[in-house]
N, C-alpha and C positions, 0 to 999 in steps of 0.2 A: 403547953398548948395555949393557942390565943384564944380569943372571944371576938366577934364581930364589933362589937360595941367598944374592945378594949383602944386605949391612944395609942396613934403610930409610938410615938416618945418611949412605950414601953415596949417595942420593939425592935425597932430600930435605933435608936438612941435621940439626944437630944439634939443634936449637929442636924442630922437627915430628917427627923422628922418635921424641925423646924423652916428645914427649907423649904420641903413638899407642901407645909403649909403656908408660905408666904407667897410661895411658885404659883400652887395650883387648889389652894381651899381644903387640902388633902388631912382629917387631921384625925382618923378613925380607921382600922380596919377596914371596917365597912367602904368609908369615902374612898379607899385605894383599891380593893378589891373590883369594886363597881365604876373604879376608871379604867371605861374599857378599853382594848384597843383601836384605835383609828382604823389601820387594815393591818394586815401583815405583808410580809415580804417570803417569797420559797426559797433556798438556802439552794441555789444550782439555777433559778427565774428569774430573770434580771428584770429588773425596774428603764421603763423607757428613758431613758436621760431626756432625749428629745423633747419631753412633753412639758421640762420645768419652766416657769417662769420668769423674768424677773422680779426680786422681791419675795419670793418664795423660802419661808424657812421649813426645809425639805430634809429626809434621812434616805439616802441613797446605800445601795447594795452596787459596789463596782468592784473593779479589779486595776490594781497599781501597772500603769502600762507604761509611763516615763517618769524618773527622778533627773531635778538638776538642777544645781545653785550656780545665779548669776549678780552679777554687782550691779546695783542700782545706779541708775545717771544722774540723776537728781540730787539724790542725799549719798552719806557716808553708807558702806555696810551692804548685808547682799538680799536676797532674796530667794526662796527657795519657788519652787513650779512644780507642781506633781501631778500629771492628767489620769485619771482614771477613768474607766471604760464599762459600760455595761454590756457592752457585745453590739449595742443599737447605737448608740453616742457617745460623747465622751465630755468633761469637764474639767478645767485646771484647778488643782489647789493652790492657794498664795499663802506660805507663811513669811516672815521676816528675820531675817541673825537668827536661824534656830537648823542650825547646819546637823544636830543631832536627829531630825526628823530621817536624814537616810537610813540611820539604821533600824528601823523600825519600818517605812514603806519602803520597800526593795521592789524593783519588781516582781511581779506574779504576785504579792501579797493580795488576800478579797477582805474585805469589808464594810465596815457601817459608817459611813459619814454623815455628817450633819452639819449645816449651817444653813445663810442666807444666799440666792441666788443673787450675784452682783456682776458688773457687766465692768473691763477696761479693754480699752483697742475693740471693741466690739467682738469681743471673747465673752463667753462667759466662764463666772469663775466663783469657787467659793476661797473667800478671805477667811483664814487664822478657823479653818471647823473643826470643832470635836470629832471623834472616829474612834471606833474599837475595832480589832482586828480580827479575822475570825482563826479558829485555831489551822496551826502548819505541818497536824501531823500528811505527812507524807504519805504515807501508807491508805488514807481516806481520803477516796477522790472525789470531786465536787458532786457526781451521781449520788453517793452514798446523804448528802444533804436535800436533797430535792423534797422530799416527802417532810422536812421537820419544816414547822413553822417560825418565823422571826415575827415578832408580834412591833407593832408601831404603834407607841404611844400618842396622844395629844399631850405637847410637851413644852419648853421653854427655851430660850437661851442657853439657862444658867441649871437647867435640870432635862437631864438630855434622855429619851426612849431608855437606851440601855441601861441607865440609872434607875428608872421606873420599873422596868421590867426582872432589875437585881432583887429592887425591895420587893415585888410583887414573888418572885417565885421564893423569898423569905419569908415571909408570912404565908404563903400556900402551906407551905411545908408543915409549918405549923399549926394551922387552923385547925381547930376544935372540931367534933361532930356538931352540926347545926341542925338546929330543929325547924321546919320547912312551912312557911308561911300559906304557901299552897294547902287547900285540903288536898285529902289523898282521893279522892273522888275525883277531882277536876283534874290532877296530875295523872289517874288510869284513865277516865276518859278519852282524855284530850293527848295522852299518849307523849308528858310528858316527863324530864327528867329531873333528879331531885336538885335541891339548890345547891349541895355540896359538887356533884359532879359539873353543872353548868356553869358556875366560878370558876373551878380547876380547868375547863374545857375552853374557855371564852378568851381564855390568857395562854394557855398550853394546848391547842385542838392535837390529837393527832392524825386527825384528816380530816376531811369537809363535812364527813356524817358529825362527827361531833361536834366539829363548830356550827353547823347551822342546831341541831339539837340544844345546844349550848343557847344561842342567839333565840331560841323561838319560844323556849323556858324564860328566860329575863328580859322577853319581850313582856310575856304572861303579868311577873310579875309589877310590869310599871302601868299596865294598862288595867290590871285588878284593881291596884291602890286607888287610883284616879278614879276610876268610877265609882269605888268604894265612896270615897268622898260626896261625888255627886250625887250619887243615890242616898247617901247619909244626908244631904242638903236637901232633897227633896221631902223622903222622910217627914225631914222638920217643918218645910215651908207646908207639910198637908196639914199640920199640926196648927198652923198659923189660924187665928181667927181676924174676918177682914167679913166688913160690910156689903151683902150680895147688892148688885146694884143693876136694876132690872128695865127693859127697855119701856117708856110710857107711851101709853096709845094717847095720841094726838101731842104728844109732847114735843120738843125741838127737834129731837130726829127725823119726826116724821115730816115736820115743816121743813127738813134740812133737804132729806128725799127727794121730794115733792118739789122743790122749785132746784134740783141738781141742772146743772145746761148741758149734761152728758149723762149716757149711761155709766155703771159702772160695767169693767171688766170679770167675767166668768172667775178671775180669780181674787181679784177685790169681792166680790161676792161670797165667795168661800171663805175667804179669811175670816170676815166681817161676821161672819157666822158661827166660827170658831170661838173669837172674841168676846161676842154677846154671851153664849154660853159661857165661860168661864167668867165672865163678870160677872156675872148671877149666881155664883158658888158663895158659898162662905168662909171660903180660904183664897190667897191672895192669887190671882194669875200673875204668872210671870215665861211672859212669852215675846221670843225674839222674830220682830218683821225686817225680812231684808231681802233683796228684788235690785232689779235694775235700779240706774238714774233715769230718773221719770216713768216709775213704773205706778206710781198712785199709792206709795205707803202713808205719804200726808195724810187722804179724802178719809184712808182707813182707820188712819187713828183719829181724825177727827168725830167721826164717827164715833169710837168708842167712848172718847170722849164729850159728847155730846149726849153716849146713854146715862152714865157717869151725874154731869148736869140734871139729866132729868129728874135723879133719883134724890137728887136735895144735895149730893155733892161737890167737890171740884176736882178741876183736872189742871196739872201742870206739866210743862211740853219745856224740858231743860236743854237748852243750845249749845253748842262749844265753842260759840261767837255772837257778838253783838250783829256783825250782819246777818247771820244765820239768823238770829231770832228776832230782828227785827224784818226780815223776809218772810218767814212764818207769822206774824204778827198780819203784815198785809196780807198774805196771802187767806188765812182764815178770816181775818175781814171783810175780807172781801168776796169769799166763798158763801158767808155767812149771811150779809146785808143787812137785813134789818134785824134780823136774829141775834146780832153781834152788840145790839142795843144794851145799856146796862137796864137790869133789873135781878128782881130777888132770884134766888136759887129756885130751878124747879117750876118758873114762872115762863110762861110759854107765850102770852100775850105780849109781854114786855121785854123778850130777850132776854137774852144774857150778857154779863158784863167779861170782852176780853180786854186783859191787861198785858201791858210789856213792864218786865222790868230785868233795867241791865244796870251795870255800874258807872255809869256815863252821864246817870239822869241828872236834871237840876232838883233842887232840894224840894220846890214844890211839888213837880211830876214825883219824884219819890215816897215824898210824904203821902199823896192822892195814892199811888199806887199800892202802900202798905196796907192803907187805909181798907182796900177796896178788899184788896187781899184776905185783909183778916175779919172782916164785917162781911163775907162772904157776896158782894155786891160784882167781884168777879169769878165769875164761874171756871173760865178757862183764862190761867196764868200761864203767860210764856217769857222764859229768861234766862240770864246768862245762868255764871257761878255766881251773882249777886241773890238766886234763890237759894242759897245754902247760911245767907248771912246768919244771924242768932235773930235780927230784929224781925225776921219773917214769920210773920206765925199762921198759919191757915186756918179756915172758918174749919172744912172740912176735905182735907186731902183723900179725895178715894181711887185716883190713878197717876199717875206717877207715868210721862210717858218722855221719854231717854232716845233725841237724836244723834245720831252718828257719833253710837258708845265709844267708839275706839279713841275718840278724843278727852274722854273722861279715865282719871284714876276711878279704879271700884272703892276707894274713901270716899271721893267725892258724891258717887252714886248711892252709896248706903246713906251717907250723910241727908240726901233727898226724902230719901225713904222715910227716913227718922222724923222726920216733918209731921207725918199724919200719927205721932204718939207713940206712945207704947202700949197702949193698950190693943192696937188693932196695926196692920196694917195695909196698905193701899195695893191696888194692882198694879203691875209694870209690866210696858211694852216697851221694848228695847228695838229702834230703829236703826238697822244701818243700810248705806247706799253701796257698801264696799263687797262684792258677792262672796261669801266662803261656801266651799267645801262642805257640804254637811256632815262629815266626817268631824273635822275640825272644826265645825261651829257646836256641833255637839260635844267637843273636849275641850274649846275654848272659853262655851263661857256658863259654864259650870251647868246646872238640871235646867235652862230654860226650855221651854220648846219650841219650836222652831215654824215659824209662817215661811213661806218661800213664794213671791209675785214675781213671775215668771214674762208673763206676757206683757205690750205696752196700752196704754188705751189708746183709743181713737183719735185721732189728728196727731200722733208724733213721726215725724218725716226721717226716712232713714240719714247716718250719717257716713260721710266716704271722709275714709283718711289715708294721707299719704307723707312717704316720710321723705326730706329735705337734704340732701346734703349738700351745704352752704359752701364748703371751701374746694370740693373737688367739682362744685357746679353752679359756681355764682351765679350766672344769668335764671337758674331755676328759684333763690330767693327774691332776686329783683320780679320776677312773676307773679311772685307772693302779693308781692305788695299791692302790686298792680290790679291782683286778683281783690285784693281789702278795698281797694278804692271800689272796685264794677261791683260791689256786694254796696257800698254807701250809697253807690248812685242808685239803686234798685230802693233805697228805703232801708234797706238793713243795719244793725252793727255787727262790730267785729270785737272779738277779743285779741289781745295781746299778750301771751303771760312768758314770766320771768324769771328766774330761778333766786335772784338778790334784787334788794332793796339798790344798798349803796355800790360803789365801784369798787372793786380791789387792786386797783391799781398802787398802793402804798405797799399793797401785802405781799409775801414772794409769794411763789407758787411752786408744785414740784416741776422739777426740772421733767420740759417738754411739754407743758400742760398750760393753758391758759386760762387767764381768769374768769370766772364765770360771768355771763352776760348779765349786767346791774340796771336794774329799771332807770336810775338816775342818768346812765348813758345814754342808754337805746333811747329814751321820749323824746327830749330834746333833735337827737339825730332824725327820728321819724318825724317831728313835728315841721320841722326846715328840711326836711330830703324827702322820700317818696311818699309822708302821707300829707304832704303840705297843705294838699286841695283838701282837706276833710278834718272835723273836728278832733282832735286826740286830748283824750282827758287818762288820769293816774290814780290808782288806788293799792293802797300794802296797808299792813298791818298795823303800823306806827303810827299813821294817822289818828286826828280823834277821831272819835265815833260820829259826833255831827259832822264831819267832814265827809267820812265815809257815806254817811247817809246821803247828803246832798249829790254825791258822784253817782250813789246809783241810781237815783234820782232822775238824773239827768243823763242817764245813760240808758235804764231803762224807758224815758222819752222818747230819747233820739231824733229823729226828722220833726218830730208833732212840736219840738221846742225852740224855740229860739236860743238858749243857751243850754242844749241838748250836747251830746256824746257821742260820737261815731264811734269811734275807736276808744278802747279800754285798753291801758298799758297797766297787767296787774301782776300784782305774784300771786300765789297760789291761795291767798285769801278768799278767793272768790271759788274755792276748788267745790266747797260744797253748799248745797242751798239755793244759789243765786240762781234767778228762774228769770228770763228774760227772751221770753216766743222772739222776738223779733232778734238775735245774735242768729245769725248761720253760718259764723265761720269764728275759727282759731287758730292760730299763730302758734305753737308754743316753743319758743328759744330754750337752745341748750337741750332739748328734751333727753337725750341720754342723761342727763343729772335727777330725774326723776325717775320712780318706779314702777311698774308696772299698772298699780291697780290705781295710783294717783292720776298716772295717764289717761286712764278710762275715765276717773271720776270728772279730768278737767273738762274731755272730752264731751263729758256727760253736758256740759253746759248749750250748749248749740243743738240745734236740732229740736227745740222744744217747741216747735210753732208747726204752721201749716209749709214751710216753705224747708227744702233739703238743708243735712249742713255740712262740712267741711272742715277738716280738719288737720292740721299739715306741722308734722312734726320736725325742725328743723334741728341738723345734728351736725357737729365735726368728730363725730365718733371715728375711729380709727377701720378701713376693710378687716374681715373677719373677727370683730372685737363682739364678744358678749353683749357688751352694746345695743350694739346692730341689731342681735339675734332678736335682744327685746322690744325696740321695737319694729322688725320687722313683726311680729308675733303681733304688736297692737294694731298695728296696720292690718292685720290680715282678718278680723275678727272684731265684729262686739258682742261677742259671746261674755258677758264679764263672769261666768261661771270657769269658763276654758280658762281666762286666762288668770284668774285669781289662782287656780291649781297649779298654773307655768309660776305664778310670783312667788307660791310659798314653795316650789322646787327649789329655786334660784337661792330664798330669801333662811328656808330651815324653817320649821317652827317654833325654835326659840321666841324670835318674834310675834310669836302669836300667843306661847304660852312661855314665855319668859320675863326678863326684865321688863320691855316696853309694855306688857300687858297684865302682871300682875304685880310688878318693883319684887319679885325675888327670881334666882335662879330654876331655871328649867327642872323639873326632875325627869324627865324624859328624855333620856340619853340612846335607846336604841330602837322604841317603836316610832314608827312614823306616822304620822295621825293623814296622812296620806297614801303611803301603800300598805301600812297595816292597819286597813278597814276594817276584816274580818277579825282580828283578834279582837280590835274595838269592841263591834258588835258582840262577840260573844261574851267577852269580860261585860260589858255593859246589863247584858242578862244573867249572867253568872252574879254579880253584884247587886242587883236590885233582891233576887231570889234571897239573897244571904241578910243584905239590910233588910226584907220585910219581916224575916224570921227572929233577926237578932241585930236589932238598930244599933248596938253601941259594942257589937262582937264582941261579948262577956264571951261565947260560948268557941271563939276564935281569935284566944290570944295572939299566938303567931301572926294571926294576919293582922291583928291589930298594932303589931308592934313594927309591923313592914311599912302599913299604912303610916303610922307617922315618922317613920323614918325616910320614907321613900316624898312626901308631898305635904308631911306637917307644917311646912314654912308657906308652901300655897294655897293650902287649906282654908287658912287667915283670911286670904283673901277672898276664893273661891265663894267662903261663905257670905262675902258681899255684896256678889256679882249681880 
């Protein structure tokens, strides 16, 4: 009998176990048992042929409907052809010199093929695929298959489904009794099945009651684990001790208030209120604000950070760009006025001191800014990853406020934290502009809590977008243009943006695809062709930073300057932050090469003034391409809630909880922090119940041994979110 924990290696040997682990990460019991199957295939149900793509490495269910070997024109030697059929379509096989393939696919032979979808003579075709065949007794007609399941692994080239599914039903066989990470309370309740049978069932169902039974147990347990985690992280973070920091009557807040040129919004009001509260605790807040583009989560963090100020401490506002914090720099500057004055901490007549500091600075402004930093002379520090240096050292860190997290490793963000000591530490508000899912912002970034600004404030004009298609209707881009110039002549800018810096023209490209549209092309072209009459200025990443600055400079001018910016030809540097009332329209080339929720945020950039904006997505997406669907979908909505749920449909939540967001692998293989809300929620209450009673599950080994087997690699991280 095996063990969950025991090595493939001592089961399958050292050939196969080595492979699965260089294949597919495979190197435990456990790690193969819990590779589930992708879907299965019914043994009598045939698989649509019609629906494969090109490029697709696909495991087809067909039936041998012509063998024939023909001699090649080209080279020596022949070629074999074997079209198989699913009842709906059909597809050729291509092997080479391997004339012995007829006695094995005869016709009428069914079964499992597998390779890459490849196209010649405008055929499709699979070249040189693996294939097992299914048995010929006679006497068993393809009826008597119908009801058994054919399981489809996620697989490789070189380690094919049916190889997966040999070792897999080898080691069932053998598996040990398991002892069930589940309590037995939450399995009668919740009416579910044990872990021994849900394995066996997930990989071999004998009909669909077991497979979903199967499927809604090992949903259970990846959504226990996970929350286990986070409600262990909260646990701790109550445990934290951190300086209350309490709002002062007549202090900057109130002068901040009091000379506001707007009100706030019904829901800026509410947040603000939430905040205050929890900055007044003695344990650390840590809560996530995120709302529209332009929905006011700036005014709200300023705010808290202004209660922060009053209490004797400082507040630091970390960027994931030097334009980004150099835009918050003005914009609290200039929100602030005289308030923004330097003076001592907690000093109301004299202001407070804000500082920038990024990695760009000259050695004086540097030096001044450390200076200021650390002699507590600036109240509210704002800055790149230049505030993570070692030279930084703060008077008195007490909030820690984190814009558009998603641009930050969770090192980077702990590393912040670590700022205000070990003895204490600071609050954190984690800003982003990108909308999630409360479902998944609740499992993506670990126990924060969750603000949501919903509504926009006063003066923001709605925006109309419309999508471009340039090569099936050129005179509609020359419109474009046309339309950029009647926007400069009213006073306005425009943006421009672009998927590359330089040209790829040196570079190949795949066959049928063109190179993406490079700013170093398109300006030039625009600047001598249809925007001649109007200034066109350029900004990307590569730039220094004083260059950068001077463009927006001169861009956010515009008309009021003599050597102003009409037109902005940018790449997506400018996607978040840059706030410029006066832009009512955008351009965005290539847009199918962008995502969904990137769209929205570029999007986000116009429309911030009193005056409508405009938005127009230009595309040579292919009729009926996924593409399309996307952005037809941003086009149709600025709901950025709708459509953030459409991008992580498309996108998977790996993305969200995997590599790009925590540098390890996903452990969430079959809940979906999208349609399985409901188990969320209830594991999430099931979990906090369990960690208040027994924070380090001495009294639930089992589940503690799930727990780190199942998210002990994201744990790590979770705990730095």
């Amino acid at each position: 009998m095996v063990a969950l924990s025991d090595a493939l290696v001592s089961v399958l040997g050292a050939k196969t176990a080595a492979t699965l682990e260089s294949q597919l990460e495979l190197v435990t019991v456990e790690d193969l048992v819990r590779h589930y199957p992708r879907r299965y295939e019914r043994r009598g149900a045939l698989t649509d042929l019609g629906s494969l793509s090109i490029g697709d490495h696909v495991t087809v269910l067909a039936e041998v409907k012509e063998f024939r070997t023909l001699k090649n024109r080209s080279k020596p030697g022949t070629r074999q052809e074997v079209v198989i059929s699913d009842g709906t379509g059909q597809i050729t096989l291509i092997f080479f010199n391997q004339h012995y393939r007829e006695k094995d696919l005869r016709v009428g032979r069914r079964g499992l093929f597998s390779g890459q979808i490849g196209v010649f003579n405008n055929k499709r075709q699979l070249a040189h695929p693996d294939y097992e065949l299914l048995s010929e007794d006679e006497e068993v007609s393809a009826s008597n298959y119908v009801d058994e399941y054919l399981p489809v692994y996620p697989a490789t080239s070189k380690v094919q489904t049916w190889t997966i599914a040999r070792c897999v039903d080898l080691v069932l066989t053998q598996l040990d009794v398991l002892s069930d990470p589940l309590p037995a309370d939450i399995r009668r309740d919740r009416e579910l099945v044990d872990l021994g049978s849900a394995l066996k069932w997930i990989h071999k169902p004998a009909d669909d009651v077991q497979l979903e039974q199967a499927r809604e147990r090992l949903k259970w347990d990846e959504a226990l684990a996970l929350q286990i985690v986070l409600a262990q992280q909260r646990h701790e973070e109550d445990s934290w001790p951190a300086v209350p920091r309490v709002e002062k009557p007549g202090g900057l807040l109130e002068a901040f208030d009091r000379n506001l040129p707007f009100v706030l919004t019904d829901g800026q009001e509410s947040v603000a209120s939430v905040i205050a509260q929890e900055l007044a605790e003695g344990h650390p807040m840590h809560r996530l604000l995120q709302g529209e583009v332009g929905s006011g989560k700036t005014v709200v963090a300023l705010r808290a950070m202004l209660t922060v100020v009053d209490s004797g401490g400082q507040a630091a506002l970390f960027a994931p760009t030097e334009v980004l914090a150099a835009q918050h720099f003005r914009g609290i500057t200039h929100l602030l006025g005289p308030l923004a004055e330097r003076g001592k901490l907690g000093s109301h007549d004299d202001g407070t001191g804000v500082t920038l500091l990024t990695g760009s600075m000259n050695t004086a402004s540097r030096r001044q800014a450390l200076l200021d930093i650390t002699s507590g002379q600036a109240g509210i520090v704002i800055g790149t990853h230049a505030l993570l240096e070692d030279r930084v050292d703060f008077y008195d860190l007490g909030l820690v406020v984190i814009d558009e997290q998603h641009r930050f490793g969770v090192e980077q963000r702990a590393a912040l934290v670590a700022k205000a000591g070990s003895e204490r530490r600071p609050h954190v508000l984690v800003m982003t502009a990108t909308p999630i899912p409360r479902t998944v912002a609740m499992t993506a970034f670990g126990a924060l809590d969750i603000s949501t600004l919903s509504e926009l404030p006063g003066g923001r004009s709605p925006i109309t977008t419309h999508v471009v298609y340039s090569a099936e209707k050129p005179s509609h881009l020359e419109r474009a243009w046309e339309r950029a110039v009647e926007e400069v002549t009213k006073g306005h800018q425009v943006y421009v943006v672009v998927p590359r810096i330089a040209s790829q023209d040196d570079k190949p490209t795949e066959p049928g695809q063109r190179a993406a549209i490079a700013l170093e092309d398109l300006a030039p072209h625009l600047s001598s062709g249809p925007l001649a009459s109007v200034r066109v200025g350029t900004m990307h990443g590569g730039m220094a930073s004083a260059d950068k600055e001077d463009v927006m400079r001169r861009f956010a001018a515009g008309p009021t300057d003599p050597d102003g910016i009409d037109v902005l030809v940018s790449t997506t540097v400018i996607e978040v932050g840059v706030d410029v009332p006066n832009a009512t329209m955008m351009i965005i080339m290539d847009a199918d090469r962008f995502g969904i929720s990137q769209l929205h945020q570029l999007r986000g950039r116009v429309g911030r003034g009193s005056a409508p904006g405009l938005c127009l997505l230009v595309s040579e997406a292919p009729p009926m391409s996924t593409s399309r669907d996307r952005l037809a979908a941003v086009a149709s909505t600025t709901d950025g809630f709708e459509l953030a749920a459409l991008d992580l449909e498309q996108r998977r939540e790996g993305d969200v909880l995997g590599r790009d967001q925590s540098g390890v692998r996903s452990s969430l293989k079959l809940v979906s922090v999208l349609r399985d809300e409901k188990i969320l929620e209830q594991a999430r209450t099931v979990a906090s119940s369990i960690v208040a009673e027994d924070p380090e599950l001495a009294n639930h080994p089992e589940l503690a041994d799930a727990v780190r087997t199942l998210v002990s690699t994201r744990a790590a991280y979770v705990k730095k979110s």
